[in-house]
Structures are given as C-alpha cells and as structure tokens.
N, C-alpha and C positions, 0 to 999 in steps of 0.2 A: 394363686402362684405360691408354690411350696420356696424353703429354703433353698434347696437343691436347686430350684429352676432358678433362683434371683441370681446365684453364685453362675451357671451355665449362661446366660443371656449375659449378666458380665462380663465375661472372659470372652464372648465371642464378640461384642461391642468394644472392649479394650483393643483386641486384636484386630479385628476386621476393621476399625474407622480409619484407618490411618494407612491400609494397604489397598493395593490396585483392586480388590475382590470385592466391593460392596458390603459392607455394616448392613444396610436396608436389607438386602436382598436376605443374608444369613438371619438376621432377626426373625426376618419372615418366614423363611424356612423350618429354623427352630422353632418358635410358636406354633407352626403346623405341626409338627410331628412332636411338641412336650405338650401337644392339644391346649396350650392356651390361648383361651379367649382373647379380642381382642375391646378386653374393657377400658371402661377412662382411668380405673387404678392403674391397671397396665400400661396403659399407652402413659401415666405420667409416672408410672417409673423408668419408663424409654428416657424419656425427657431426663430424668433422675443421670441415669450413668450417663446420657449425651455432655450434660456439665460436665461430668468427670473428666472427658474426654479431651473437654475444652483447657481443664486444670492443668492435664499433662501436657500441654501444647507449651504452657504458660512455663511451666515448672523445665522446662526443656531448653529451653530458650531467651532466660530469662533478662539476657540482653540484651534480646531483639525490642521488648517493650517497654521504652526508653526513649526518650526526645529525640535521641540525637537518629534514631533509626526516624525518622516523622517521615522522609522521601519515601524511603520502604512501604510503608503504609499507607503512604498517599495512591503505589501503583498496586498494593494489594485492595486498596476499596475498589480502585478502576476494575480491577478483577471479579471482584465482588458483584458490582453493580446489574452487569447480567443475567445473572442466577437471581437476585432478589428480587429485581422486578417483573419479571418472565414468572417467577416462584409466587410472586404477590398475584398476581393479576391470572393465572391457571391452578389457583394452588385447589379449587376445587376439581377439574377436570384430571390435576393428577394423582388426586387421588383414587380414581377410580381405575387408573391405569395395576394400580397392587393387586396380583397376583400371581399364583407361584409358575403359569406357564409364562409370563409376562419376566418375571425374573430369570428364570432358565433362558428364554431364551437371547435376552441383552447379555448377561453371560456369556454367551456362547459369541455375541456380536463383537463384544469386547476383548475375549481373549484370541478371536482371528485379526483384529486391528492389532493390540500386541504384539503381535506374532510376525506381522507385515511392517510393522515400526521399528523394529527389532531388525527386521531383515536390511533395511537400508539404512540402519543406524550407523554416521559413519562419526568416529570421535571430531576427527578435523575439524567440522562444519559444528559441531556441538562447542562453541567457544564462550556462553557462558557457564562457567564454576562456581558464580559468587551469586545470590540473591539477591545480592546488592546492586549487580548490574546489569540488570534485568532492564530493560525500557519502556517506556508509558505503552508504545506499541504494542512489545510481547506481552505485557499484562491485562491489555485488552483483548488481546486473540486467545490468550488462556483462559478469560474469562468466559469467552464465546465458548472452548469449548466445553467449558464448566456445565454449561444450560443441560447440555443431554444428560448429566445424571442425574434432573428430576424424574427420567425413567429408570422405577424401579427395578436394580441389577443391574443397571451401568456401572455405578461407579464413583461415588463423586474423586475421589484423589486418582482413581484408575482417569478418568476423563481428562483432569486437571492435570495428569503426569504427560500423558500420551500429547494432550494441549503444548506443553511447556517444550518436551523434545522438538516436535515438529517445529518452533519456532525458534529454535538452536542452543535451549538449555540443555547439558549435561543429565544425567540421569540421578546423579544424587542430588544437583541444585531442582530439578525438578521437582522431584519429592520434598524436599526442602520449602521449596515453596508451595507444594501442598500443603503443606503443614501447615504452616501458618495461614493462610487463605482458607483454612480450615475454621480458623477463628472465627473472622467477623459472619462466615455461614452460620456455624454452629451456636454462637451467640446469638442472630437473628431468629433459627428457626427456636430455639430453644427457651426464649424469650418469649415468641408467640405460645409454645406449647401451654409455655407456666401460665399464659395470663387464660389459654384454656383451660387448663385443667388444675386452675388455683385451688378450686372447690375439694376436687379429688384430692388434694395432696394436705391440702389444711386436715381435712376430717379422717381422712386414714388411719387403720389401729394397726394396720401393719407394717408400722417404721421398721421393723425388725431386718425385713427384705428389702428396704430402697438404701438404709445403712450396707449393709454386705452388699448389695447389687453396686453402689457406687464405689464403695472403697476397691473390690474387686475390678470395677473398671478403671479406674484413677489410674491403680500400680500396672495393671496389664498393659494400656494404653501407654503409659511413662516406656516402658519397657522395650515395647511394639518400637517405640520412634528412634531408639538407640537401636537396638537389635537391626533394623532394618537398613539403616546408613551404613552399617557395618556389611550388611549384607552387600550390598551395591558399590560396594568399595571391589568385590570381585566377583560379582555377578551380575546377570543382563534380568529384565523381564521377562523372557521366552518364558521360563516357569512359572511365574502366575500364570500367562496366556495358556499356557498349556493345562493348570489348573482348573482354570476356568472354562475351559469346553470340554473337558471329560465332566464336572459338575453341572454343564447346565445338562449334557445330555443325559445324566445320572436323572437330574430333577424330570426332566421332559419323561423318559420310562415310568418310574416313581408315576407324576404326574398322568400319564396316559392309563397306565394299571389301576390309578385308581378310579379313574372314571368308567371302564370298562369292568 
C-alpha cells in the first residue's frame, strides 16, 4: 500500500462511515480497483482509521459522554446488543458473504427502501427530535434493524437510519443516533480486530501510511458528522437512495464485464 492509497482509503473511510452509503462496501470496492491486496497489514490499517472514526464521534459530541447522559447509553447498548451477538456468533459465515456482486447488490436493496421511506415520510408522526427521547422500545427495534448491515453494502448507519425513521425518529435525530450507536459497534469490532492483528501492527515498518491513513480519517469523519446535520437540516434521503442504485448498478456492469 503506497502513500497515495493510505491518504484515498482514508477519505473514503472518514466520509462513507457515517453516511447511509456503506464504509465496508466502498472500502471493498476501492481495494479492488487500487488492486490492494487483502493482507493482515492492510486489514489492520482498516482497523487503524476505523478508531479514527470512532475519535470523531467522541470529539463531536463531547457532551454526550458524560454521567449525566448514562439513560442515553443505557438505550444505545439495548441497541447495540443485536448486532453484537448475531455479529459474535455468524461472524465467520459473514465473512464469506464479501464480495463485490454481493455489495452492489444490497446497494441497490438499500437505496430502493430509501427511496419508499422517503416516500411516506410524513414529519407529523416523526415526533422524536431529541435522542434523548428515544425509548427502551425504539432502541431495541433500531437495533434489530441494525443486524442487516452485517451484509456487506447495507449499510450500518443507512440500516440504523432507515430503523430509527420507521419507529418515528426525525431524520436528523436519526442520524444522530447513528452516530453515536456507532460507538459501542465500532469499539467492539475494532477491539476484536486489534487483538487480531496485534501481531501485524506491533511489527510493521510502515507507520508512515497508518499515521496519514488515520489522521486523514479522524478530520474527514469529524467533518462528515457536521457537514451532514447541516445537510438534513434541508434535505430528505431520496439522494443517497438514488446514489446508491445508480452505484450498485455501475458495480454490477463493472462487475459482470469483468467476468466475461
């Protein structure tokens, strides 16, 4: 992995974790086509900007991780708790679900749900605005629909948005609480990664790329979670959904030309 690649997987890791379009799936995609391998250096610089990612949640927010939020946190574990053990207990079966027709096409799955969630989005009935009052309930059905994006190109914060709407959160408390439910994920899987691939990151002579790869994700990601509230302050999701099935059918062509 050159300079040039750590700096590009960055920026597309900052920006994609935190929006409805899949991190996993773009990762994957880029590695194909910057022809990187998919070594244990590499997979634990994954790991590398995934912390980062986790830092800008922290740095964004910084009042939320605080005693006095503990309720908040209590219904973000509840949240949590589905993805982690479904994730524990298939984590080998999903990985064999990775690859790139497999990402194109949840894509393309995800930006038609979009697009239908959107369509009967009505504000009335979206009456939470605060993440605060959220209830044990809706953070266990967000949770549920968290599970689906162990398939790679769902989605995790696309799944956890789309989750959150339908159970009558607003569209930027939605996100909002992606965000942060973002956390105890990305802490979990990133935690496992390290204690894999301890080996690979102790002995590496190429600090030079997991420094720039991180720092490059940190700021893009910090940036990403502002930029994006702002966004949704006057605008709907139609546009990701509609992002995302011109991309997966881009990938599917791509994808079929090169088999043929």
């Amino acid at each position: 992995m050159t300079i040039l690649d750590s700096i590009l997987l960055g920026i597309i890791e900052g920006f994609t974790e935190f929006l409805p379009i899949s991190s996993t799936g773009h990762l994957i995609v880029a590695s194909h086509f910057l022809n990187i391998e998919q070594t244990s250096i590499n997979k634990a610089y994954e790991v590398i900007i995934q912390f980062a990612a986790i830092l800008a949640v922290i740095l964004n927010y910084p009042d939320k991780f605080t005693f006095k939020h503990t309720n908040l946190w209590i219904k973000i574990f509840i949240a949590f708790l589905p993805i982690g053990i479904i994730g524990f207990i298939f984590s080998s079966f999903i990985k064999q679900l990775f690859s790139i027709e497999i990402v194109a096409t949840m894509f393309i799955v995800g930006g038609i749900i979009f697009l239908i969630v959107e369509k009967f989005y009505d504000e009335k009935k979206h009456t939470v605005s605060d993440v605060e009052n959220i209830s044990f309930k809706q953070s266990f059905y967000i949770g549920l629909a968290q599970i689906f994006a162990l398939i790679p190109g769902t989605s995790r914060a696309g799944s956890t948005i789309i989750g959150a709407m339908i159970v009558g959160l607003n569209r930027k408390a939605s996100a909002e609480f992606s965000f942060l439910l973002a956390f105890p994920v990305m802490c979990a899987t990133t935690a496992y990664d390290l204690i894999k691939h301890h080996n690979e990151l102790l002995h590496t002579t190429n600090l030079t790329n997991l420094i720039i790869g991180f720092i490059v994700a940190f700021f893009v990601a910090y940036l990403t979670i502002k930029l994006f509230l702002k966004f949704l302050e006057r605008f709907t999701f139609v546009g990701f959904g509609i992002y995302r099935i011109l991309f997966g059918i881009l990938l599917l062509i791509i994808f079929n030309n090169n088999i043929n």
